[in-house]
C-alpha positions in Angstrom: 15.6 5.0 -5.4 14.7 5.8 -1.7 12.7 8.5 -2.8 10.3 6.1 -5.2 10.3 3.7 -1.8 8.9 6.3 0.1 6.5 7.2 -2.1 5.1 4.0 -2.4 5.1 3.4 1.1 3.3 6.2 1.5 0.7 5.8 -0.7 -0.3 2.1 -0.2 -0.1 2.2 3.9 -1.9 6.1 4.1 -5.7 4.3 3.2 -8.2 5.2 6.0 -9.7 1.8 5.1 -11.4 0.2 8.0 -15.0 0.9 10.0 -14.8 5.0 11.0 -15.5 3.7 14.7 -11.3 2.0 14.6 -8.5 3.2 15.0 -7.4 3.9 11.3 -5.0 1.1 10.3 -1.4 2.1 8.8 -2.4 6.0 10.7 0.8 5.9 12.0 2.9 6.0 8.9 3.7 9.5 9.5 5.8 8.5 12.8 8.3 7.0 10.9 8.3 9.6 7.4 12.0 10.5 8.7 13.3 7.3 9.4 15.5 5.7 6.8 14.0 3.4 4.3 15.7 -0.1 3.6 15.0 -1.8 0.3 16.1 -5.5 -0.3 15.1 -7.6 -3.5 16.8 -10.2 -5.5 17.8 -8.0 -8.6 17.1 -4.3 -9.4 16.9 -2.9 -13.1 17.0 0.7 -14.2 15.6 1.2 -18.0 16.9 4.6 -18.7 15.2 4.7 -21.8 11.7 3.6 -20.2 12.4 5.7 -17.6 11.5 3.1 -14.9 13.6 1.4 -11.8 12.1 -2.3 -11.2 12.8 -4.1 -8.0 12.3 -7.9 -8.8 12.3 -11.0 -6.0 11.1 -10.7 -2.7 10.7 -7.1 -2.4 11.0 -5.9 1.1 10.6 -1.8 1.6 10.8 -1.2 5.0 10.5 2.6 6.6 10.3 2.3 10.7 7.5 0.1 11.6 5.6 0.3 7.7 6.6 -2.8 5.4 6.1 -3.5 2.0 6.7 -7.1 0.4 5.5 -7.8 -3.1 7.3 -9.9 -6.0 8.2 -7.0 -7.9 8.0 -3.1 -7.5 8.6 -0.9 -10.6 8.4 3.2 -10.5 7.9 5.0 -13.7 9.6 8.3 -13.7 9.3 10.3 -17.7 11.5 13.0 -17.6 13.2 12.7 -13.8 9.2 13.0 -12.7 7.7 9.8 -10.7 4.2 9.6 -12.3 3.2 5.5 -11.0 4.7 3.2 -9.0 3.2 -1.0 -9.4 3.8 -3.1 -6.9 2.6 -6.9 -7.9 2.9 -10.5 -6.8 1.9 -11.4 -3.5 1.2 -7.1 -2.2 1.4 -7.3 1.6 1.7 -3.8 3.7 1.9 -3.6 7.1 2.2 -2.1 10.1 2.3 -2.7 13.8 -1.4 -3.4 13.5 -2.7 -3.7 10.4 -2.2 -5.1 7.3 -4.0 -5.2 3.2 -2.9 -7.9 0.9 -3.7 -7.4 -2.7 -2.2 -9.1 -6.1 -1.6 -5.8 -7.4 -1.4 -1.9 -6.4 -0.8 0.9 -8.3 -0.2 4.5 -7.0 -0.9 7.7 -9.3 1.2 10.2 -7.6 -0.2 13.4 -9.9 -3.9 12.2 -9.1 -2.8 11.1 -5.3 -5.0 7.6 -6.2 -4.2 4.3 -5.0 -5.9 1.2 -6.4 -5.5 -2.4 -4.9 -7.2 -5.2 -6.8 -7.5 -8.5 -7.6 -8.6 -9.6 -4.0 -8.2 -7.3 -1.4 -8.0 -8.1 2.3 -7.4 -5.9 5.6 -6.7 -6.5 8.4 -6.9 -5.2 11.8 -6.8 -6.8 15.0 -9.5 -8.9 15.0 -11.4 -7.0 12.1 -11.4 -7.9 8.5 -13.1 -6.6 5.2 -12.9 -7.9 2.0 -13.4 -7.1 -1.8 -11.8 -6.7 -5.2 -10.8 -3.3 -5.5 -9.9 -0.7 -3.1 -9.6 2.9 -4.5 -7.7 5.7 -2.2 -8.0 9.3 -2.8 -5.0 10.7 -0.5 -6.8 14.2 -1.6 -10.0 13.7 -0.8 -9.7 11.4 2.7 -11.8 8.8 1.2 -11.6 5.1 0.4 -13.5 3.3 -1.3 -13.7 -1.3 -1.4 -15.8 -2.6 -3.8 -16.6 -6.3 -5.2 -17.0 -6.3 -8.7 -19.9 -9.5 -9.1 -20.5 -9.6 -5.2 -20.7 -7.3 -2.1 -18.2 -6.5 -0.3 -17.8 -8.3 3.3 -16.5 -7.5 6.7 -16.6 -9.2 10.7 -15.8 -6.4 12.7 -14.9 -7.0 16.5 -16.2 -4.8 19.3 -12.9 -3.9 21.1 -10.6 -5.5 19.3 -8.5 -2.8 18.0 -6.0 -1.5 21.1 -7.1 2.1 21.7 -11.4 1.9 21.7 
């Protein structure tokens, strides 16, 4: 169970996903990769014939400064093998300076992908972009925030991220 945490953790908070001229939001999630993860919700389930452990009711997944709330976090694991991990509800991640609210996300661990959608918004200081989707690739470096029927939008602040 820690394990899928981690993983999800991971995934959703590693997104290089504001202006290149920040400091990358969530960049410090490798500071805390070996400090113990606490996960809270109102009920957990385990289908063993699904394969799947769901976390329903205020998840909270917390790994050293990186949290993770949503309304319910399921991992999908065929054969002892965690393939996708869901987090929906009200998706918040944070960290000590950032955060990306979504309705949904949705890690591919084989393809290393990430997808938020439904309304994404970072944060970031005083910065902030917006869209409907954002697509990670952990492999390639690269993120991607698109507006499906619009443009995307962003107010970036000179300065306002501690470190320029």
């Amino acid at each position: 169970m820690k394990r899928l945490a981690l993983v999800l953790m991971a995934a959703l908070a590693a997104a290089p996903v504001l202006a290149a001229e920040t400091k990358t939001p969530f960049g410090d999630l490798g500071d805390d990769s070996d400090k113990p993860i606490s996960i809270k919700a109102d009920t957990q389930a385990a289908d063993f014939n699904a394969e799947t452990v769901t976390y329903s009711g205020d998840v909270v997944i917390q790994q050293g400064e990186m949290i993770l709330r949503a309304d319910e976090v399921m991992a999908e694991a065929p054969n002892s093998k965690l393939t996708r991990i869901t987090a929906s509800g009200e998706v918040i991640v944070t960290s000590k300076d950032a955060t990306a609210r979504a309705p949904k996300a949705v890690y591919e661990t084989e393809a290393r992908m990430i997808r938020l959608s439904g309304g994404v918004v970072l944060t970031q200081g005083g910065n902030t972009l917006r869209g409907t989707d954002l697509v990670v690739d952990l492999k390639a470096g690269t993120a991607v925030l698109t507006s499906s029927g619009g443009r995307v939008e962003g107010i970036l602040q000179p300065g306002s991220v501690k470190g320029q």
